[in-house]
C-alpha positions as CSV (number, residue, x, y, z in Angstrom):
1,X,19.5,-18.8,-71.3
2,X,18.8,-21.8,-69.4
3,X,18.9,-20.9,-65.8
4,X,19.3,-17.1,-64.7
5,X,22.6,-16.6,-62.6
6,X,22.7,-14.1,-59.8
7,X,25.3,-12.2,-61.9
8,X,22.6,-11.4,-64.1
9,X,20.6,-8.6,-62.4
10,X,23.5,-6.7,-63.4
11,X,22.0,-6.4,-66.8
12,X,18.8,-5.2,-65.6
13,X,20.8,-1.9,-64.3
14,X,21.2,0.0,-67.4
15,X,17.5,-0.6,-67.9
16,X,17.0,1.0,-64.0
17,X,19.5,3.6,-64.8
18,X,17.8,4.9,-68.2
19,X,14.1,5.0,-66.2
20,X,15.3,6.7,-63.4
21,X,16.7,9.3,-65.5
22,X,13.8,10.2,-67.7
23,X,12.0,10.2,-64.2
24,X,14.6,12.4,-62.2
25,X,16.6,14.0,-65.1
26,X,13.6,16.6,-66.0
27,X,12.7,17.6,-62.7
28,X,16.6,18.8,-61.6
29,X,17.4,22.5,-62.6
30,X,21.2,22.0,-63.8
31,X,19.9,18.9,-65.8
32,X,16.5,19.9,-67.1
33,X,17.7,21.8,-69.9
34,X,20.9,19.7,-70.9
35,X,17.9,16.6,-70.9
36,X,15.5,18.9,-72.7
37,X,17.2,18.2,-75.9
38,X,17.1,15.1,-78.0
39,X,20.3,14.5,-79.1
40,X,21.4,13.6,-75.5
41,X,18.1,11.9,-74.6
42,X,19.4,9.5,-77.5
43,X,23.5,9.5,-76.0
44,X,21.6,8.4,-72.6
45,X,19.3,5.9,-74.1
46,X,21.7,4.5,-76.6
47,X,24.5,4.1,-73.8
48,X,22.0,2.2,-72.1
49,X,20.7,-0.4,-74.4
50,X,24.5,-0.5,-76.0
51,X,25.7,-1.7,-72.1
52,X,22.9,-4.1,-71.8
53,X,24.1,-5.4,-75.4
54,X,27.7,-6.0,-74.3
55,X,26.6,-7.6,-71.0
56,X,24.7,-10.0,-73.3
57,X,27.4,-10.8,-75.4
58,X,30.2,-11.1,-72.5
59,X,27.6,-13.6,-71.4
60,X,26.0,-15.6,-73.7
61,X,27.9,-15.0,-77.3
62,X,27.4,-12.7,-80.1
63,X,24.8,-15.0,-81.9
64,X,22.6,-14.6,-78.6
65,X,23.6,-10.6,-78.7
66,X,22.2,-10.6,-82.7
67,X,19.5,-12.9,-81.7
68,X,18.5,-10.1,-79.0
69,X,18.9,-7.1,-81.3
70,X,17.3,-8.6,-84.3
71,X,14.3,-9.5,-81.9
72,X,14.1,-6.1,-80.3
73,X,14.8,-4.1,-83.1
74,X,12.5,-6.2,-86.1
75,X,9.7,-7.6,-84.4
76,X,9.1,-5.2,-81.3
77,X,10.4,-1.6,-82.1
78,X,9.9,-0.8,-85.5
79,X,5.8,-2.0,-85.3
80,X,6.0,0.2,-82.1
81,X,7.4,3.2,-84.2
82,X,5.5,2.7,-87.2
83,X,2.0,3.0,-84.9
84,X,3.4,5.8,-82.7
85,X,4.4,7.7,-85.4
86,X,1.8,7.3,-88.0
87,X,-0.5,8.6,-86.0
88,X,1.1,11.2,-84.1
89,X,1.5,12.5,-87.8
90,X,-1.7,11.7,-89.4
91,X,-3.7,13.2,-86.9
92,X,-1.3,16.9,-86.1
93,X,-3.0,17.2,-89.8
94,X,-6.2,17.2,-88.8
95,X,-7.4,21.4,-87.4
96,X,-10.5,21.1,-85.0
97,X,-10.5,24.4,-83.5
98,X,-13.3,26.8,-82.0
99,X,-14.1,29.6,-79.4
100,X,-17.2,27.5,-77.6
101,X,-19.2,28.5,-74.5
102,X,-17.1,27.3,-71.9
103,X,-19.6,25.6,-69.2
104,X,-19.0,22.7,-67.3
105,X,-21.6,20.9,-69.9
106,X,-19.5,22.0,-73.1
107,X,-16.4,21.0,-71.1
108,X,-17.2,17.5,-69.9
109,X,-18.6,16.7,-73.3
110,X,-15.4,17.5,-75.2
111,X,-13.4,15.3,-72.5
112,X,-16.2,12.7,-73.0
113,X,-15.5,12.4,-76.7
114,X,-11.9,12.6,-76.1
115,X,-12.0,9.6,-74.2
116,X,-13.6,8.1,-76.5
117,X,-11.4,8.9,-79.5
118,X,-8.2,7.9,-77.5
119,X,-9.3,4.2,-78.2
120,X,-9.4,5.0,-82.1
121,X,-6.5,7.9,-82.4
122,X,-4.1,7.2,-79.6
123,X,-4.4,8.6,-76.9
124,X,-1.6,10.6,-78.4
125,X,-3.3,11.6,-81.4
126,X,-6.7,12.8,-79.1
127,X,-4.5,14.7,-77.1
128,X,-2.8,16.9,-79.8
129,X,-6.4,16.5,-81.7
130,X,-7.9,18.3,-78.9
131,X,-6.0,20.0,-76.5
132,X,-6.0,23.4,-78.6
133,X,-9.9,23.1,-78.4
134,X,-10.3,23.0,-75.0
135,X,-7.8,25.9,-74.6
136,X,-9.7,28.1,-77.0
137,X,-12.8,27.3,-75.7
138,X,-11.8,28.2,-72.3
139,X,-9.4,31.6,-73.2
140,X,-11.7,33.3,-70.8
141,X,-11.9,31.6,-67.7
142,X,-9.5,32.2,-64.5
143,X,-9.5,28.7,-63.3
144,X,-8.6,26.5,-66.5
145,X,-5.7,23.9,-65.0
146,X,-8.3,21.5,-63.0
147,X,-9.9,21.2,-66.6
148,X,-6.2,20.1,-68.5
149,X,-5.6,18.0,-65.4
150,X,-8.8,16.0,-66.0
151,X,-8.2,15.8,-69.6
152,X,-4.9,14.4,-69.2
153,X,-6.3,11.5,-67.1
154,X,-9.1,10.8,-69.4
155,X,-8.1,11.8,-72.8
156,X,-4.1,11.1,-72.4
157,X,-4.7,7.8,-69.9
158,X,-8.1,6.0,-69.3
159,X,-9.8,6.7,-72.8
160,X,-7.1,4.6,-74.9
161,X,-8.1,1.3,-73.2
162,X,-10.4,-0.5,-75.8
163,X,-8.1,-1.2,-78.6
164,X,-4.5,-1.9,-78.6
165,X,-3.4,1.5,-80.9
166,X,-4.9,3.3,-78.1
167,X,-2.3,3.3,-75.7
168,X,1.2,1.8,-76.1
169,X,1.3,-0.9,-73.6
170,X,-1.3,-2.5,-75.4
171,X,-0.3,-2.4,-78.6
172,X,3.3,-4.1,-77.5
173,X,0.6,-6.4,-75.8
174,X,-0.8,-7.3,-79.4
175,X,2.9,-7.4,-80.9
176,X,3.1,-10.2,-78.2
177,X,0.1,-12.3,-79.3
178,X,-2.9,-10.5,-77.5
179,X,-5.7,-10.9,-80.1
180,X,-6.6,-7.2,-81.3
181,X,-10.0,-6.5,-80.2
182,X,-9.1,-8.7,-76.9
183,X,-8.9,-5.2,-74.8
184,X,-12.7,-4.3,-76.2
185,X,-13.5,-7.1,-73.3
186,X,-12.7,-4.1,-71.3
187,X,-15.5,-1.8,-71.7
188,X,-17.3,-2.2,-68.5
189,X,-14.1,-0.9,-66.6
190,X,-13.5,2.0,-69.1
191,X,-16.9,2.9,-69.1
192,X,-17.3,2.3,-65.4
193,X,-13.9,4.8,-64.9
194,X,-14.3,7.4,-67.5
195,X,-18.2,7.9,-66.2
196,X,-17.1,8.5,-62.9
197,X,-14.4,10.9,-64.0
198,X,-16.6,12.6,-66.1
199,X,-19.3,13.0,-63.3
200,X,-16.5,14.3,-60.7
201,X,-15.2,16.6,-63.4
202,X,-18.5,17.7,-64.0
203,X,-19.4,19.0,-60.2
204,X,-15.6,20.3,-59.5
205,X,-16.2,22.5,-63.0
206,X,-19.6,23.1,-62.2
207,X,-18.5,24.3,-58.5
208,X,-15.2,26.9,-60.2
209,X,-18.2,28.4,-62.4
210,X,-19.9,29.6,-59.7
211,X,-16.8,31.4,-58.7
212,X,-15.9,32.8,-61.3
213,X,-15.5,36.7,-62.0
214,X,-18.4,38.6,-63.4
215,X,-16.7,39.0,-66.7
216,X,-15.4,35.6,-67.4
217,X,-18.3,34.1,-67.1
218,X,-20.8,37.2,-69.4
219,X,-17.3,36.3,-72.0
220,X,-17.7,32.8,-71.9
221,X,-21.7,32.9,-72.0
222,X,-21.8,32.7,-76.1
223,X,-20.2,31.0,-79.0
224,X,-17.7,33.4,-80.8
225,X,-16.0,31.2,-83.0
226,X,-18.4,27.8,-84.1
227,X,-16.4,25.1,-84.5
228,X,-14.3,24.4,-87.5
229,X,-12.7,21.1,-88.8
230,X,-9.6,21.2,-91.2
231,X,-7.8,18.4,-92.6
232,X,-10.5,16.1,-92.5
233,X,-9.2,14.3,-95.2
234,X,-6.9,12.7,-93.1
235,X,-9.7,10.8,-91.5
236,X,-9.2,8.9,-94.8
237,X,-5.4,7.7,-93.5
238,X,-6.0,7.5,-89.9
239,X,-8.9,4.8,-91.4
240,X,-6.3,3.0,-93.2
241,X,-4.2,2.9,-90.4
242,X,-6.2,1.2,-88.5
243,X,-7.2,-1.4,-91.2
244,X,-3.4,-1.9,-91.7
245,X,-3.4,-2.9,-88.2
246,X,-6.4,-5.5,-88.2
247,X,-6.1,-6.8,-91.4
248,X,-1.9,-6.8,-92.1
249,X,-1.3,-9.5,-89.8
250,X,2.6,-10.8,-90.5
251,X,2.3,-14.8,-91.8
252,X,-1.9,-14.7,-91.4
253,X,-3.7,-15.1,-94.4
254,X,-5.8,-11.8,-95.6
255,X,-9.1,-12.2,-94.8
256,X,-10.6,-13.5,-97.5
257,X,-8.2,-14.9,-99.6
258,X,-5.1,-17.6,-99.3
259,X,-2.5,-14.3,-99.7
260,X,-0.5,-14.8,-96.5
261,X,0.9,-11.4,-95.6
262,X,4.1,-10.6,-95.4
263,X,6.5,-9.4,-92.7
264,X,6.1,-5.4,-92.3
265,X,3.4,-5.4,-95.0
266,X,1.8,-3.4,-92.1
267,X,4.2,-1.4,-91.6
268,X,5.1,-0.2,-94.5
269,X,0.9,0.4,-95.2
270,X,1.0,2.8,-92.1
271,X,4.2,4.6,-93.8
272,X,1.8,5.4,-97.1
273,X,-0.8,6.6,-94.5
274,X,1.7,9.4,-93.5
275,X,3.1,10.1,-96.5
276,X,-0.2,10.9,-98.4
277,X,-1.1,12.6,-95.4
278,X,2.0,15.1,-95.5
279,X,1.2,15.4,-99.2
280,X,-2.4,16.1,-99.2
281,X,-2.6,18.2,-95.9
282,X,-1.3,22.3,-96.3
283,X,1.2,23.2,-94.0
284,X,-0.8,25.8,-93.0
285,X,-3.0,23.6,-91.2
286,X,0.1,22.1,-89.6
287,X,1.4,25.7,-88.2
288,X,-2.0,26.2,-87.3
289,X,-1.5,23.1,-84.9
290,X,2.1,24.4,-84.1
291,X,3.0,20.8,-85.3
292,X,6.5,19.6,-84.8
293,X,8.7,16.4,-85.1
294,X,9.9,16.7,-81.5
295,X,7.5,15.3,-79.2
296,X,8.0,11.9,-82.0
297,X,11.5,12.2,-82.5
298,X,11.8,11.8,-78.5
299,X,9.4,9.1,-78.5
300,X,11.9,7.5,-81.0
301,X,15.4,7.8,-79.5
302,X,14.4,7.1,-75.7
303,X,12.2,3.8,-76.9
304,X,14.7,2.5,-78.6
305,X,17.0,2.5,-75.6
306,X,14.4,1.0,-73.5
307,X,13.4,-1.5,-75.6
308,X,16.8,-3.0,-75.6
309,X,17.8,-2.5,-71.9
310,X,14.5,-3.7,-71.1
311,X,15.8,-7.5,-72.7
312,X,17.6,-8.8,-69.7
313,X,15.1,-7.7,-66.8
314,X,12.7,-9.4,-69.3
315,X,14.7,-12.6,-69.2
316,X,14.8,-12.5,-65.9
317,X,11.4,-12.5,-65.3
318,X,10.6,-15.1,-67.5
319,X,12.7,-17.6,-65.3
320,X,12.7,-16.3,-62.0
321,X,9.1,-14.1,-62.0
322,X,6.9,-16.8,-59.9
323,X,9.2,-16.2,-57.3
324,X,8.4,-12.4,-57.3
325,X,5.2,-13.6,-55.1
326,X,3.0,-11.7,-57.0
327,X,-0.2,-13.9,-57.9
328,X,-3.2,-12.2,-57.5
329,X,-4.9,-10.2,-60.2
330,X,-5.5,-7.8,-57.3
331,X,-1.5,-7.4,-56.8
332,X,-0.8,-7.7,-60.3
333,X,-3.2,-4.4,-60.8
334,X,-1.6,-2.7,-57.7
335,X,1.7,-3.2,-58.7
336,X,2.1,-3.3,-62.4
337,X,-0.4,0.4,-61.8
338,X,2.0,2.2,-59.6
339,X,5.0,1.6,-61.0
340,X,3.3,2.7,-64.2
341,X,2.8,5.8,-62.5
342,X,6.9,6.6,-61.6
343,X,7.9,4.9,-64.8
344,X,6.8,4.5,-68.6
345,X,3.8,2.5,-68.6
346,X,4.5,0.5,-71.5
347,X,7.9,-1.1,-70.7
348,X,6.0,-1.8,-67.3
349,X,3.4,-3.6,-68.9
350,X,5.9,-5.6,-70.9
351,X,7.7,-6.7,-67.5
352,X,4.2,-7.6,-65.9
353,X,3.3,-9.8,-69.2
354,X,6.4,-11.8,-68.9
355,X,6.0,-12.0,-65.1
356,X,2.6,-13.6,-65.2
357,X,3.4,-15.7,-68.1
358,X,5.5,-17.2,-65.4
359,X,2.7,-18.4,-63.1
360,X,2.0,-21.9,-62.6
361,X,-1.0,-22.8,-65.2
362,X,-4.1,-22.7,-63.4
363,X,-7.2,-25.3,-65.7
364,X,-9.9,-23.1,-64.3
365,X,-8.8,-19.7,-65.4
366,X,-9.2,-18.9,-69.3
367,X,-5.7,-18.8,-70.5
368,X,-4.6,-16.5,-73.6
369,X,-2.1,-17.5,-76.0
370,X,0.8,-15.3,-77.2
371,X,4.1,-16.1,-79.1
372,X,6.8,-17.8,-78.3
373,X,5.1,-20.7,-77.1
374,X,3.3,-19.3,-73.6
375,X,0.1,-18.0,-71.9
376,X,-1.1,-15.3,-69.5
377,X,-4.3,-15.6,-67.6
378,X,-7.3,-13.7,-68.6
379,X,-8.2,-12.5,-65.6
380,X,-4.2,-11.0,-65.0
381,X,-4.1,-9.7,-67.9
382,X,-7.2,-7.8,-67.2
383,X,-5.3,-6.2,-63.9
384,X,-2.2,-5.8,-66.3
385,X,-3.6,-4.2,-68.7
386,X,-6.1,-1.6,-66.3
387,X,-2.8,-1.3,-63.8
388,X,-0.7,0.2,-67.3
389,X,-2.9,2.0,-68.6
390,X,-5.5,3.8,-65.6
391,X,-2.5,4.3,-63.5
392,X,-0.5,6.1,-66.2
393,X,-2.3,8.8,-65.4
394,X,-1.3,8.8,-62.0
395,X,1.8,11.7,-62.8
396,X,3.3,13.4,-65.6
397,X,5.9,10.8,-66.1
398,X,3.5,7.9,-66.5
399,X,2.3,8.7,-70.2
400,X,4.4,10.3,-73.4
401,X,1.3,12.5,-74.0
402,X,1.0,13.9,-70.2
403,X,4.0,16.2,-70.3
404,X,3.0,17.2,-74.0
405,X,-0.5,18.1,-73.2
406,X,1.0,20.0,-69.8
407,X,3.6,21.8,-72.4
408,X,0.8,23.2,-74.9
409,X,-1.5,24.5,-71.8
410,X,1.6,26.4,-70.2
411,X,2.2,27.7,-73.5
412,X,-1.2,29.3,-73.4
413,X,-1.2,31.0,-70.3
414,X,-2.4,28.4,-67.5
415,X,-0.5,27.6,-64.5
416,X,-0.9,23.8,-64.2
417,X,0.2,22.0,-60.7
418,X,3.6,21.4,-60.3
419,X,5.1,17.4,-60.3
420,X,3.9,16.6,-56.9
421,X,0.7,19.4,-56.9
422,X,-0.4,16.7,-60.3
423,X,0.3,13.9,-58.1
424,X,-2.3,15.3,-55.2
425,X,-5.0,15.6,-57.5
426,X,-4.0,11.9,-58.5
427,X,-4.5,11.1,-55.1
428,X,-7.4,13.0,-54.5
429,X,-9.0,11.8,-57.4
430,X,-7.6,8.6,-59.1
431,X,-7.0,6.7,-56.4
432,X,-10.3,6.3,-54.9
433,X,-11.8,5.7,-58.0
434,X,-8.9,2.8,-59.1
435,X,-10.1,1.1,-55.5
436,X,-13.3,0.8,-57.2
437,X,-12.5,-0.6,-60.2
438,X,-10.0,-3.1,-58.3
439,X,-13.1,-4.3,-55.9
440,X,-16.1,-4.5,-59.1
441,X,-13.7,-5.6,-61.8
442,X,-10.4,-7.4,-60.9
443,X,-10.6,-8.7,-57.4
């Protein structure tokens, strides 16, 4: 569209309407369990991104409506999918289990190398890699939920910032021209965060040893179980996912060669990845991890809705987002972060992208180039990208894997904080530490 009408903020309301209700839908007891199934998660999202559709077309033509689900539905969610999926699959094959000594050291190492392997596995894939470890490990102890709350921001959030199939804001960063080892640039700032994190976690664990009872702590003081890794052969096609990703690049030459690849070639590789993986693995290892197609399947049916109510606020922004008077890097990491935290991160991301890609060009700031013809500054998209991604962490809503990882400690016994008693320790702890990273790396 040429110019953006007043008329249209109407179509950015289906897109407000489906947020708020996978923000508010869960958290109401005579709608909890009605939302708790997919089949109307999908009615919700489908209505949505089927209004925002026929707003399109009762205002620009059905060639612009085709143009909009073609776009939305080829070249943004089915790359999306194919990485969500692929490795949500790939890696509930892989069985790390074990009954280790549960001390604060033993503890903040596994979170350390959680973080770590959110960048490489999702932070997804890290999550459901290692949750079950971290439970058996610490069967024993009374005071277990300040241990999941820490792993959900480091392992779930702040971990899957250094490569773009770590976390999926990201990734729909790359899909929109972000080179793919761009976000390593970002190491000081994850290694800054998740050291702090780390150290806090370290003394708050160190401190709820001390008081724990006699027996826990003679129960926890040896290794009963050493641990055990099954499935590793899917460490094979979680490797070949991620060449699929760096080397299937749609219309880029392979490396090497004048081949130029074709569309979905990448896809399609991350597709073999899973289904070698559900042929090589025993489903026995896959009970063992109490895998399901749920937690994907959800994944699935809400993005889809959000990806195509998300079209028109999107527009928007594109023409009108300069006059949002958001500038600053600073603002750009305070904003983009907290509405992360109330809503999913990645669409947030998206609308941030497109917002800056709106700011008048500035010749002193390194600009990077994405498709359709425009640019983002580096140092925004720095704040974009730490806003989406740290701040995700901020509550249960702001990540996919948070309310999965909350869901598999509940189902072992531990009483984690309620909505808001997550959002104090995010304020306690998070916040603080973000202030940091805003004054040594963004401002």
């Amino acid at each position: 569209m040429a110019e953006v009408q007043p008329y249209w903020l109407l179509g950015a309301l289906p897109f407000v309407a489906l947020l708020l209700c996978i923000a508010v839908l869960p958290l109401i007891p005579f709608t909890s369990h009605w939302w708790h199934h997919n089949k109307n998660k999908a009615i919700v999202a489908g209505g949505c991104g089927l209004l925002t559709l026929l707003f399109v077309y009762m205002t620009e033509g059905g060639a612009h409506a085709g143009h909009v689900v073609a776009h939305t539905i080829l070249d943004e969610y089915i790359p999306f999918m194919a990485l969500l999926g692929s490795l949500y699959v790939v890696a509930g094959g892989i069985v790390l289990r074990g009954d280790l000594a549960a001390t604060p050291r033993t503890n903040t190492l596994i979170l350390g190398v959680g973080a770590v392997l959110a960048s490489v596995l999702g932070t997804t894939g890290a999550s459901m890699l290692l949750i079950r470890l971290l439970l058996d490990t610490n069967r024993d102890r009374t005071r277990v939920a300040h241990t999941v709350v820490f792993f959900i921001f480091l392992v779930a959030n702040v971990g899957g910032t250094l490569l773009p199939i770590g976390d999926p804001p990201l990734f729909l960063g790359y899909l929109r021209g972000v080179p793919f080892f761009w976000t390593l640039q970002l190491w000081q700032p994850w290694l800054f965060t998740v050291g702090l994190l780390l150290a806090i976690y370290y003394a708050i664990d160190s401190w709820m040893m001390r008081h724990e009872p006699a027996r826990a702590v003679a129960l926890e003081s040896t290794v009963r179980h050493p641990l055990h890794i099954g499935g590793r052969v899917n460490f094979v096609w979680l490797a070949g996912i991620l060449a699929a990703v760096i080397l299937l690049v749609p219309g880029q030459p392979l490396i090497g060669t004048t081949l130029v690849t074709p569309d979905y070639a990448r896809e399609v590789a991350m597709i073999l990845m899973v289904l070698l993986s559900l042929w090589a693995t025993p489903s026995a290892l896959r009970k063992i991890n109490a895998f399901s197609w749920s937690p994907i399947v959800e994944v699935a049916v809400l993005f889809i809705g959000i990806f195509l109510a998300m079209q028109v606020p999107l527009e928007v922004l594109a023409h009108r987002g300069a006059d949002l008077g958001i500038t600053t890097p600073t603002q750009f990491f305070w904003i983009a972060g907290i509405l992360s935290s109330v809503l999913d991160n990645a669409p947030t991301y998206l609308v941030f992208l497109t917002t800056a890609t709106a700011l008048p060009v500035d010749p002193q700031t390194t600009m990077i180039a994405l498709t359709e013809g425009v640019a983002v500054s580096e140092r925004v998209l720095v704040a974009i990208s730490l806003g989406a991604v740290f701040m995700g962490a901020n509550t249960y809503i702001g990540n996919g894997p948070n309310f999965m990882v909350k869901a598999i400690a509940e189902g072992r016994g531990v009483k984690m904080p309620g909505f808001f008693g997550y959002m104090g320790w995010a304020a306690v702890v998070l916040i603080p530490v973000f202030v940091l990273v805003n004054l040594l790396f963004v401002g």
